[in-house]
C-alpha positions in Angstrom: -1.4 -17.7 13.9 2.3 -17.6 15.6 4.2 -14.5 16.9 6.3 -12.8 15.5 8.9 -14.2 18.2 8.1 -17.3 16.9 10.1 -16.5 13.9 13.5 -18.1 13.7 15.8 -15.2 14.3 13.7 -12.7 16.2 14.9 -11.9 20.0 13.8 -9.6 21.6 15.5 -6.6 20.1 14.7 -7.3 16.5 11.0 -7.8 18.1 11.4 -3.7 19.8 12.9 -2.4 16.1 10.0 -4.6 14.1 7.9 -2.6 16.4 8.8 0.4 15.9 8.3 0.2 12.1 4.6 -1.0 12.5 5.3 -4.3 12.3 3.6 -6.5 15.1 2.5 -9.5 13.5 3.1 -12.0 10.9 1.2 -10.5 8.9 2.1 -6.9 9.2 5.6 -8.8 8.4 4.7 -10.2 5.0 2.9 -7.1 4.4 5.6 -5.0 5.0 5.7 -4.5 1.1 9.4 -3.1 -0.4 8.8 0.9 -1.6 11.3 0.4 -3.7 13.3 -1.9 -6.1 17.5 -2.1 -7.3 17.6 -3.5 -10.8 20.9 -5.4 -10.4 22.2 -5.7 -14.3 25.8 -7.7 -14.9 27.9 -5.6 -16.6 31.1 -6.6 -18.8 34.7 -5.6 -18.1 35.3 -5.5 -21.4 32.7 -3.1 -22.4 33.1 -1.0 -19.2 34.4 2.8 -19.9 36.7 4.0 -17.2 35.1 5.6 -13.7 31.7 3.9 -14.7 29.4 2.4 -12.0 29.4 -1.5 -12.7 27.4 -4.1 -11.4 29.3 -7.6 -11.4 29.4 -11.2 -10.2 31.8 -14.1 -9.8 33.6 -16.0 -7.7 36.8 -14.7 -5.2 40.2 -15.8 -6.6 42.6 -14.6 -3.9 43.2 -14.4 -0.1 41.6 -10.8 1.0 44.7 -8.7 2.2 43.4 -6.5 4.9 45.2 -3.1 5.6 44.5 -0.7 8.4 45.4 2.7 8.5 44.4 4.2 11.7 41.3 4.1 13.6 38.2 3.4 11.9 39.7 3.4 8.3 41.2 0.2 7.0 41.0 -1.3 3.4 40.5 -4.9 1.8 41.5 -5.9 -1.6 41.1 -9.0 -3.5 40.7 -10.8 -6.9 37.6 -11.9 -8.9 36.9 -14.2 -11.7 34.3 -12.9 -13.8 32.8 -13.6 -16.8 34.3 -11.1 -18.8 37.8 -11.5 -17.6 39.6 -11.5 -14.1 39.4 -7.9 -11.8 40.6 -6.3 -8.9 38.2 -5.5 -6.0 39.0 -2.9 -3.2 36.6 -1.9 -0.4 36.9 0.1 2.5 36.0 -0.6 6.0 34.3 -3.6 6.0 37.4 -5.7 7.9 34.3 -7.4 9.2 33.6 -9.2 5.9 36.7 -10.7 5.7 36.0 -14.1 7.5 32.9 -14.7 4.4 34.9 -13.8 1.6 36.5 -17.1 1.4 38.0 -17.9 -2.1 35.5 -20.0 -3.9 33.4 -17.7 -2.7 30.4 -16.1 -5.2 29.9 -12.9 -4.8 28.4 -9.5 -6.5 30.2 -6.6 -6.7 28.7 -2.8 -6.6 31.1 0.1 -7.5 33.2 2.5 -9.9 35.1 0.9 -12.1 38.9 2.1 -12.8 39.9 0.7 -16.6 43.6 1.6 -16.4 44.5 -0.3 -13.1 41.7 -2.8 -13.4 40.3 -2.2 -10.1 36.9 -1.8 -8.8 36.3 0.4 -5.9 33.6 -1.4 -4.1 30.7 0.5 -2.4 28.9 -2.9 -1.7 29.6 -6.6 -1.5 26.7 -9.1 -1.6 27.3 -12.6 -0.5 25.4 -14.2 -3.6 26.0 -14.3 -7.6 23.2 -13.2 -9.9 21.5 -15.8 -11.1 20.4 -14.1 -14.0 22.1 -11.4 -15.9 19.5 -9.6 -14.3 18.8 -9.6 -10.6 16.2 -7.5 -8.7 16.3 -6.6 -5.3 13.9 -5.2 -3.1 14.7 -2.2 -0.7 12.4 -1.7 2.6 11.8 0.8 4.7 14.3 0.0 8.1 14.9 1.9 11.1 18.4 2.3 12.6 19.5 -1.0 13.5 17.4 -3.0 11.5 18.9 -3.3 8.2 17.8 -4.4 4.8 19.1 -7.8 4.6 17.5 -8.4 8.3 13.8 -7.7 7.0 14.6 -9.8 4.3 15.4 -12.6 5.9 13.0 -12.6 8.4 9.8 -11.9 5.6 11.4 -14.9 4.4 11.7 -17.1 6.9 7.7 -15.9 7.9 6.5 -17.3 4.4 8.2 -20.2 4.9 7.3 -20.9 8.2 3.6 -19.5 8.3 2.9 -18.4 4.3 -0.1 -20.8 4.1 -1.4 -19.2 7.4 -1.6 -15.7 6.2 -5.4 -14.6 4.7 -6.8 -13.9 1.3 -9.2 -11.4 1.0 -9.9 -11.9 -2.2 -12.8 -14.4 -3.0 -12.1 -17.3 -4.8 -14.8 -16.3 -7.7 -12.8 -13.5 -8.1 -9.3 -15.1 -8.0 -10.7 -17.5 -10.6 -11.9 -14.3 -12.6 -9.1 -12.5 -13.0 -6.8 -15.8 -13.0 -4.6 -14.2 -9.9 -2.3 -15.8 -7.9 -2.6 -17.7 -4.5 -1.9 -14.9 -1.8 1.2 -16.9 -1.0 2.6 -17.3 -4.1 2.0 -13.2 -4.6 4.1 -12.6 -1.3 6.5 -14.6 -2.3 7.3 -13.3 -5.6 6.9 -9.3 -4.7 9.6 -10.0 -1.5 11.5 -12.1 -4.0 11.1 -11.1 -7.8 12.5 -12.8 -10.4 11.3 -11.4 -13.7 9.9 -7.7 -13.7 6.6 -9.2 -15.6 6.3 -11.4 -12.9 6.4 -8.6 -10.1 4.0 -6.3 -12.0 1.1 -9.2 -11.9 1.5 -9.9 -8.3 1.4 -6.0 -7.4 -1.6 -5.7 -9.3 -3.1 -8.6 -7.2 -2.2 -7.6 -4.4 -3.0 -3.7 -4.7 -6.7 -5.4 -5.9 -6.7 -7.3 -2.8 -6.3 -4.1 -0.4 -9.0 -2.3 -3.1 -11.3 -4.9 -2.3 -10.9 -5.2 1.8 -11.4 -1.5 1.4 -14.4 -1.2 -0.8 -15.4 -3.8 0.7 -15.6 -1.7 4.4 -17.2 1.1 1.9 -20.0 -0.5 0.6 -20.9 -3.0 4.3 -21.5 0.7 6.1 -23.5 1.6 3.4 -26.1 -1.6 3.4 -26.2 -1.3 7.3 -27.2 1.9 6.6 -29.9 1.4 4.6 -31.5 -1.6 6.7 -31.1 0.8 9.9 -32.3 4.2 8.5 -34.7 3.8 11.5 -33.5 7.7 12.6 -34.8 9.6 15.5 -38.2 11.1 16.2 -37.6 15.1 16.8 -38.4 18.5 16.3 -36.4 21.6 16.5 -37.3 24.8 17.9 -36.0 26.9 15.0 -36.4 30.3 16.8 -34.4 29.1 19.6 -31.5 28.2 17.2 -31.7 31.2 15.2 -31.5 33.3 18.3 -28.2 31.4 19.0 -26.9 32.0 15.4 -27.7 35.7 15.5 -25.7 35.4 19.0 -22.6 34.3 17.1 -20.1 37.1 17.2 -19.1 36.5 13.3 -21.1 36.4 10.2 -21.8 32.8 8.7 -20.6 32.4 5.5 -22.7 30.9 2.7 -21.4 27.5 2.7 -21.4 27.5 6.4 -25.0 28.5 6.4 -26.4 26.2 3.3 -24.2 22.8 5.4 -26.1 23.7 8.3 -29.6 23.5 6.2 -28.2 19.9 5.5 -27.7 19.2 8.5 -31.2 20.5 10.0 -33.0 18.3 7.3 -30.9 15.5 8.5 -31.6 16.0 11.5 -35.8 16.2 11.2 -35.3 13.1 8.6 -36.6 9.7 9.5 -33.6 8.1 8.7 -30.1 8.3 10.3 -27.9 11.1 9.4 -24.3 9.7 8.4 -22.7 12.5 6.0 -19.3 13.9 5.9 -18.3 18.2 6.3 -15.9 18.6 4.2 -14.0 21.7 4.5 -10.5 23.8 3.9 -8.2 24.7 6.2 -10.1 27.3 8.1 -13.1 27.5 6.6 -15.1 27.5 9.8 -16.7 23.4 10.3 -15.8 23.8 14.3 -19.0 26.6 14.3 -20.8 24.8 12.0 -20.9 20.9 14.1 -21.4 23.8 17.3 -24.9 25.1 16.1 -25.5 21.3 14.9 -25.2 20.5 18.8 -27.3 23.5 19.6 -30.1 21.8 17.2 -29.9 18.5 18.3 -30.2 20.0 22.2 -32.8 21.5 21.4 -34.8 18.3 20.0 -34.2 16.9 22.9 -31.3 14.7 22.9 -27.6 14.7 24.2 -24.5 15.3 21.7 -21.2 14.1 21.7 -18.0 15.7 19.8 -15.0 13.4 19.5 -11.7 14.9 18.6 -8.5 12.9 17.6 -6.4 14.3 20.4 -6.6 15.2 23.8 -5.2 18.7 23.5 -8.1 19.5 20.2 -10.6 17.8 22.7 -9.8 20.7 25.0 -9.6 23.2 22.7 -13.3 22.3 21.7 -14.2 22.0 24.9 -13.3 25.4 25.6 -14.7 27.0 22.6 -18.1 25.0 22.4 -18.1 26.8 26.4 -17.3 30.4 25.1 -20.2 30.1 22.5 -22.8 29.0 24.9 -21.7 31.3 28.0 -25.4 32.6 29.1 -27.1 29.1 28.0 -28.5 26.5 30.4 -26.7 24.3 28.3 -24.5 21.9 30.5 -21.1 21.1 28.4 -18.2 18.5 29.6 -14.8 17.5 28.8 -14.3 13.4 29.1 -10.6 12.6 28.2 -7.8 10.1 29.3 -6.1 12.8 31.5 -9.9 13.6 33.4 -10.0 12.7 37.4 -11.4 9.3 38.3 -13.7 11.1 40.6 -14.7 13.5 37.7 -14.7 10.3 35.4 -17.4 8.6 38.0 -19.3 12.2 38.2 -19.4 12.7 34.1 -20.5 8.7 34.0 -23.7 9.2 36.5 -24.8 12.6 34.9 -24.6 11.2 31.1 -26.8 8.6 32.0 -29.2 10.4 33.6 -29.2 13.0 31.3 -27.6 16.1 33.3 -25.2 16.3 30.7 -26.5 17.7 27.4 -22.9 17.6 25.3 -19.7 15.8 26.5 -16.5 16.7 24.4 -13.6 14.3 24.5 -11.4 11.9 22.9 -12.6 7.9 21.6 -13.3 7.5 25.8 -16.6 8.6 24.3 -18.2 5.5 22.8 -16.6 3.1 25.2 -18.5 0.4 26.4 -18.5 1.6 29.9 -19.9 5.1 28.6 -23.7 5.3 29.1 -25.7 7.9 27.9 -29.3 8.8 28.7 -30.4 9.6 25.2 -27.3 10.2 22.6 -29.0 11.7 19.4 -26.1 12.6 17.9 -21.8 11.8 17.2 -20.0 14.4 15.9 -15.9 13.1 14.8 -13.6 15.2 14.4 -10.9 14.8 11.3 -11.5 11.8 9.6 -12.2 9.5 12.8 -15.7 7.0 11.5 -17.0 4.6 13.2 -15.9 1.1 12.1 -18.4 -2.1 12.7 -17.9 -2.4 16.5 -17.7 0.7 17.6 -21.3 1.3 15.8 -22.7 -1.9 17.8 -21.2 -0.6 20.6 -23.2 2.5 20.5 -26.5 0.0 19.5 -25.9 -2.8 22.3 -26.3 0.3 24.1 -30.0 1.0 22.5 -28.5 3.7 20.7 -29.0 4.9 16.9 -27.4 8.2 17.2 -27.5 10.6 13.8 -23.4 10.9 13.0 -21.1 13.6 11.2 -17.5 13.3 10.6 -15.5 16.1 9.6 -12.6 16.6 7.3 -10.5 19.1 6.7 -8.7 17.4 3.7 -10.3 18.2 0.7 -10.0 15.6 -2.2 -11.2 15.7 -5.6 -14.8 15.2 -5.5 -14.7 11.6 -8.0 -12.1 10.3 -5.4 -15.0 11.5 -2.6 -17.7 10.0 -4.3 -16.2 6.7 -4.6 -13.8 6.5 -1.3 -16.6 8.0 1.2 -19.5 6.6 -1.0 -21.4 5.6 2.4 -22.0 9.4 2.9 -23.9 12.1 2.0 -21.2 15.2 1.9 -21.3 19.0 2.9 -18.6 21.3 1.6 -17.7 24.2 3.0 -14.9 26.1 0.7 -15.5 29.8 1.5 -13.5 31.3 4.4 -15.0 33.8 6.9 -13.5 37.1 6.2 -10.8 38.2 8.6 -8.6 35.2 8.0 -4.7 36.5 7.6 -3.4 35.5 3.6 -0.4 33.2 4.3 2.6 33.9 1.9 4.6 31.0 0.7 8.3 30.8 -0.5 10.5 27.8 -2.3 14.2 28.1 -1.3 16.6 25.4 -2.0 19.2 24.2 0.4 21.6 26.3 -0.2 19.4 29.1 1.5 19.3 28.1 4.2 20.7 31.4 5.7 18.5 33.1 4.6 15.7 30.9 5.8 16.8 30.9 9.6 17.4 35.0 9.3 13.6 34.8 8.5 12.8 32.8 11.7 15.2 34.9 13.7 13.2 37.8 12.7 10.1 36.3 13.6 11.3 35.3 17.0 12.4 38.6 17.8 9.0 39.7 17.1 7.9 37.4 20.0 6.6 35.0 17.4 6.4 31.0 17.3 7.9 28.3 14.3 6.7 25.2 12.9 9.4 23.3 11.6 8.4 20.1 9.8 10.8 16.8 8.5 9.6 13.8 6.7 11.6 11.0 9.0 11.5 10.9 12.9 15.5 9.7 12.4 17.9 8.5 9.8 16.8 4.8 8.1 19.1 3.2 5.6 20.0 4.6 2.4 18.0 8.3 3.4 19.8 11.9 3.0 16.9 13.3 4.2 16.0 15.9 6.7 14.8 14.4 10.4 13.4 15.2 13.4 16.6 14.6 15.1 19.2 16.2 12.7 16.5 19.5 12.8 16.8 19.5 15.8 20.9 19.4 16.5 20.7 21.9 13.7 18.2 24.6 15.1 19.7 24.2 18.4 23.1 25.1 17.2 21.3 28.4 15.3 18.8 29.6 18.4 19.5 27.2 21.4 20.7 29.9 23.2 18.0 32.5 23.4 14.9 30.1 22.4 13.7 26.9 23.6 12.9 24.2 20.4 11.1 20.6 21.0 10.2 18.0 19.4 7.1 16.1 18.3 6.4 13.0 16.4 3.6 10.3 16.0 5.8 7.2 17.3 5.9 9.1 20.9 2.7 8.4 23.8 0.0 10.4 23.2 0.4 11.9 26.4 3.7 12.8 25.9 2.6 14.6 22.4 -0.3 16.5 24.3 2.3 18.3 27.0 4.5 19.5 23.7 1.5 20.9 22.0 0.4 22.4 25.5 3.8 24.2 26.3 3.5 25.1 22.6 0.6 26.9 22.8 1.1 28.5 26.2 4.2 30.2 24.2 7.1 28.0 26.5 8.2 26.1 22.9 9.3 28.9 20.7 10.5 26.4 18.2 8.8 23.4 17.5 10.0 20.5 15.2 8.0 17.8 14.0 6.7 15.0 11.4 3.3 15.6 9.8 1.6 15.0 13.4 0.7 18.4 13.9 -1.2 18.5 10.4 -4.1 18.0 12.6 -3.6 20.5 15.8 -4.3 23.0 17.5 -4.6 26.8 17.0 -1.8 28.6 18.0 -2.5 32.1 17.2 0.9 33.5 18.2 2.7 30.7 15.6 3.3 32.7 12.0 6.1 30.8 10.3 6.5 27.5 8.8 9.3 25.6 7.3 9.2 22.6 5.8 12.2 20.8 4.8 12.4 17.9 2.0 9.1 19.7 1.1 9.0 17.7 -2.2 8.4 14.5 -0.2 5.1 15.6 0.7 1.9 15.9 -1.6 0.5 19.6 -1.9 -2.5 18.5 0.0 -0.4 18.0 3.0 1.8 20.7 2.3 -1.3 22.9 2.8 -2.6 21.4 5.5 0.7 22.3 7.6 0.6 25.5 6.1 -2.6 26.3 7.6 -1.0 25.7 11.3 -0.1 29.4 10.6 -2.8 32.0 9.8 -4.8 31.1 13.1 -3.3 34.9 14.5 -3.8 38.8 13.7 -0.4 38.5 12.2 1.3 38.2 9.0 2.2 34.5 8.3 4.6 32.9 6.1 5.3 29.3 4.9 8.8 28.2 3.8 9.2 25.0 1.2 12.7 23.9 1.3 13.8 21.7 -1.8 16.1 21.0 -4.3 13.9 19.5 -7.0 10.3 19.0 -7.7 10.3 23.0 -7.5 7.5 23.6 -10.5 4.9 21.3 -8.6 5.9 23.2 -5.2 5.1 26.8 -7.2 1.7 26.0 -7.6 1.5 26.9 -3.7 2.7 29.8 -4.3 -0.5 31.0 -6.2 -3.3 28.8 -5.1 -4.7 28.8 -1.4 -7.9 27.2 -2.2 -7.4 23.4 -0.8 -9.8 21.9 -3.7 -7.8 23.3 -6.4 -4.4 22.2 -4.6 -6.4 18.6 -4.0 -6.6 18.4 -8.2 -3.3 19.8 -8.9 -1.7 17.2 -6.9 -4.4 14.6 -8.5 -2.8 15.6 -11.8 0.8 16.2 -11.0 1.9 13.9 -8.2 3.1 10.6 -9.5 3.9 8.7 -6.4 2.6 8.8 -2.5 0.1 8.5 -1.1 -3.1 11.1 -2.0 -4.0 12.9 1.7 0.5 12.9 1.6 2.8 10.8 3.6 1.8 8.4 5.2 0.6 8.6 8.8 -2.0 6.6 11.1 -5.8 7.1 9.4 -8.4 5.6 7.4 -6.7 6.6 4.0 -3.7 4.6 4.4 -2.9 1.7 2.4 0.3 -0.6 2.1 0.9 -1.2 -1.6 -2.2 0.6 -3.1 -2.1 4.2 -4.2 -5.6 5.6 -5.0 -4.9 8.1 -7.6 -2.6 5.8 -9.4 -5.1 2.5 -9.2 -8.4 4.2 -9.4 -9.5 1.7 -12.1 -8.4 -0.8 -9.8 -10.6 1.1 -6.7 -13.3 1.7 -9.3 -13.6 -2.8 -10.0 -13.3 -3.5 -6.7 -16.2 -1.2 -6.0 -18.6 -3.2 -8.2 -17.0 -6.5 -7.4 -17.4 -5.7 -3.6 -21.0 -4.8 -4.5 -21.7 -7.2 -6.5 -20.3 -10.3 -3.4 -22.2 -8.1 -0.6 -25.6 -8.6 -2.3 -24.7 -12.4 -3.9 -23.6 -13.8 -0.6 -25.2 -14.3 2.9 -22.7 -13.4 5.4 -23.9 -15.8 8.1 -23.2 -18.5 5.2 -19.7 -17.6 4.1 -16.3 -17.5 6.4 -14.6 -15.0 4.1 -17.2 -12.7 3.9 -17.4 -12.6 8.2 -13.5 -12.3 8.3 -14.2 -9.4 6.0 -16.8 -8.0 8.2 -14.6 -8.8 11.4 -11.9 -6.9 10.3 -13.7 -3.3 9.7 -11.2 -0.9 10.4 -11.7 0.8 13.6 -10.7 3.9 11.7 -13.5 3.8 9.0 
């Protein structure tokens, strides 16, 4: 398929801001789905009451008279012929529009509406007429310097150009079934709507569409499975591990103890472990896939833990070394940042089997990795294996037993149907000695009183969490950012404490040395997006605030909250909003991350499930699981139902399917 600088319009600066909202392709282009849409409805002069916002169209009767003021203010007026009689149109500062509004000219008019001079204050001009009384318009999400109307156009001039290129993963039995839409039509008419019953038929096949890649994903991993449950041969020495429990300075709790019993059996099965530990925020799974390690050492065999960052690598690393201080156990650390020499040293004694657990980051299971007798894969926070990385691990000769753990809890239906290749542990009970977080709601308005809160904190030699939804302003947003946080906290504490930022667009190295300086206490203040969701422990950190808190689903709301706790001392969370305050009580009074997970099942109309959307295997374009689960539910059985009808060698879509596994799943 073509590049996106192919695309009639792109240089090489739209190509950097296309970028930086995800967009690489052609087909991230087209895919780049509007979140939102303006109803655009002609309204009549003659109905009009006086101040009322008024949509209308028609065509410019007069010269534009430009006036300027002083610098950076001027004002345009002009007159329009409209359907419903003939009006006055000012708008300010847009001198630059003056060249297109030609009289002739069709245009629509946005703005308040002043009945006793016949004027219309104008807060937008669009260089069209609505075709219908009704036109619809969709609104993307931009970046500054990429604006509406330049996504638009260039999703347009894509479909044009390279629509018929673009694949459908929806087989054509199914297409036929359900009577959808060709995938270009679909793209077409959700970019450019002209009837709202229209737009509803092509979200629904298109949200199908992403159901079915999905489920599709789902339900592969889950046939491999079964024709590989060739497992390893092994026996544990159980005396040896439960001297190494009884050495654990902490109690197990009963849910920790009764997912390591699942674990064991897996373990001793015949067939190939692949289940998910599933546990709240702090409920102890780091022990837990520590002892697992233990037991799979002592069958015999080599472990490796992988952890989503480099800095929660080390953290591991350091841990996992703590626990077995006294062992003959030989633990290391294999991450981007390691030594070549060390890289070359770590390489030799995995393969030869001097190693018996390596920690690290997805350096792990490249193909240059080679280890002497890997019997098991522990992932950390939602990272699976996807189709390749697996075969990597079996061009290898290598049919490791796996775990992935998850420290988002989701109503268990969603579980069953969303990680149906698994079998599942959850842990929900917390080891005793965990500090009880208290959480407030302010509004806006204080605000005061929120930084007096931090101030006192910091005084106390404590560390802050400060959280936005946006790394920096977009079109059309009042909400809080990275960047505005951080002009704002600087002007409040700049003086006597140092604040940084951290946010998932920056290099992961450069994210690692925040977190670092973080937790080595040289950040007192640290601001970020929903990155550090998945972090480390820093024990010293006791408050956070969350701004725009609505914008977030509770689950991820107490996620972040459970960045705090990690200490001896008393933490607090801060929810900062002006609406949605009702849902945002609820986490007030409920701690537990299960309950939370069904509250916000029940309560949150819109976003996405696990909360806004950030890199992982839960994120979807249009789809939204809680709000389509009949839709997730079909494509289930439809996936099922094409895995087991079809032979893959025999059908193209069905390998482009396979192909395109997520890396993340």
């Amino acid at each position: 398929m073509a590049l996106l600088k192919d695309i009639k319009g792109v240089g090489p600066r739209a190509l950097c801001l296309l970028n930086k909202i995800g967009i690489y392709t052609i087909e991230d282009l087209v895919t780049h789905y509007p979140f939102r849409y303006d109803v655009l409805e002609r309204g009549d002069l003659t109905k009009a009451e006086d101040e009322e916002h008024i949509v209308i169209d028609g065509k410019i009767e007069s010269v534009p008279i430009l006036m300027r003021f002083k610098a950076g203010l001027n004002k345009m007026n002009f007159r329009l012929v409209t359907q419903s009689g003939v009006v006055g149109v000012s708008i300010f500062n847009r001198a630059f529009l003056k060249n297109q509004l030609q009289v002739g000219t069709g245009v629509t008019v946005i703005g308040k509406f002043d009945k006793g001079k016949n004027v219309i204050t104008a807060s937008e001009i669009k260089m069209s007429t609505l075709t219908n009384k009704v036109k619809i318009e969709p609104v993307y999400h931009c970046t500054s310097g990429l604006t509406n109307k330049n996504l638009s156009t260039y999703i347009n001039m894509a479909l044009l150009a390279y629509g018929k290129d673009i694949p459908d993963y929806i087989p054509e039995e199914y297409i036929k079934k359900y009577n959808f839409l060709n995938k270009k039509t679909a793209l077409n008419i959700i970019h450019n709507p002209s009837t709202d019953e229209k737009l509803k038929e092509v979200i629904i096949r298109l949200k199908y569409e992403e159901l079915f890649a999905f489920m599709f994903k789902i339900n592969y991993l889950k046939l491999q499975n079964k024709k590989k449950n060739n497992g390893l041969s092994r026996e544990i020495d159980k005396k040896e591990l439960d001297k190494f429990i009884k050495s654990i300075p902490f109690k197990l709790t009963n849910d920790q103890t009764t997912a390591i019993e699942d674990i064991i059996k897996d373990l001793e099965s015949p067939s190939r472990m692949n289940r998910l530990l599933q546990g709240d925020v702090g409920s102890g799974k780091t022990i837990v896939s520590f002892v697992s390690m233990v037991a799979n050492y002592l069958s015999g065999y080599q472990s490796a833990l992988m952890a989503p960052t480099e800095i929660l690598a080390v953290q591991h690393y350091n841990n996992l070394k703590e626990f077995l201080k006294g062992t003959d156990i030989n633990v290391e650390l294999l991450t981007g940042s390691t030594l070549k020499k060390d890289k070359q040293r770590i390489y030799e004694e995995l393969s030869n089997g001097n190693i018996h657990m390596i920690v690290g980051t997805h350096a792990l299971i490249q193909e240059d990795v080679e280890y002497n007798n890997l019997g098991l894969v522990i992932t950390d926070e939602q990272h699976r294996f996807g189709v390749n990385q697996r075969a990597n691990l079996q061009n290898k000769g290598l049919r490791p037993d796996i775990l992935y753990m998850s420290a988002t809890p989701i109503p268990r239906t969603y579980a069953l149907t969303i990680y149906g290749d698994m079998d599942m542990s959850i842990i929900k009970e917390r080891p005793k000695g965990r500090q009880p977080i208290t959480t407030y709601v302010k509004s806006n308005d204080e605000i005061k009183e929120v930084l007096q809160m931090m101030l006192d904190e910091l005084k106390e030699g404590h560390q802050v969490y400060v959280i936005a939804p946006l790394i920096e302003e977009s079109e059309n947003s009042d909400l809080a950012t990275v960047c505005n946080l951080k002009d704002q906290m600087t002007l409040a504490f700049g003086k006597n404490f140092k604040i940084d930022i951290i946010h998932g667009k920056m290099a992961g190295g450069a994210k690692d040395l925040i977190m670092q300086e973080f937790a080595s206490g040289k950040i007192q203040i640290l601001i970020s997006t929903t990155v550090i969701e998945v972090g480390v422990d820093v024990p010293n950190a006791t408050t956070m605030v969350i701004f725009d808190a609505n914008r977030f689903g509770l689950s991820t709301l107490h996620q972040l909250r459970g960045r705090v706790g990690r200490g001896t001392s008393k933490s607090q969370c801060i929810l900062i909003s002006n609406s949605d305050t009702k849902r945002l009580d609820i986490m007030k009074n409920v701690d537990d991350g299960f309950l939370i997970s069904e509250e916000d099942f029940k309560l949150r109309g819109h976003g996405d499930l696990f909360g806004t959307k950030q890199s992982g295997d839960m994120e979807f374009k249009i789809a939204n699981l809680r709000e389509d689960y009949k839709i997730l539910l079909q494509t289930k059985k439809d996936s099922n139902e094409y895995l087991k009808n079809k032979d893959t060698d025999n059908d193209i879509l069905k390998k482009e399917l396979v192909l395109s596994v997520n890396e993340n799943l």
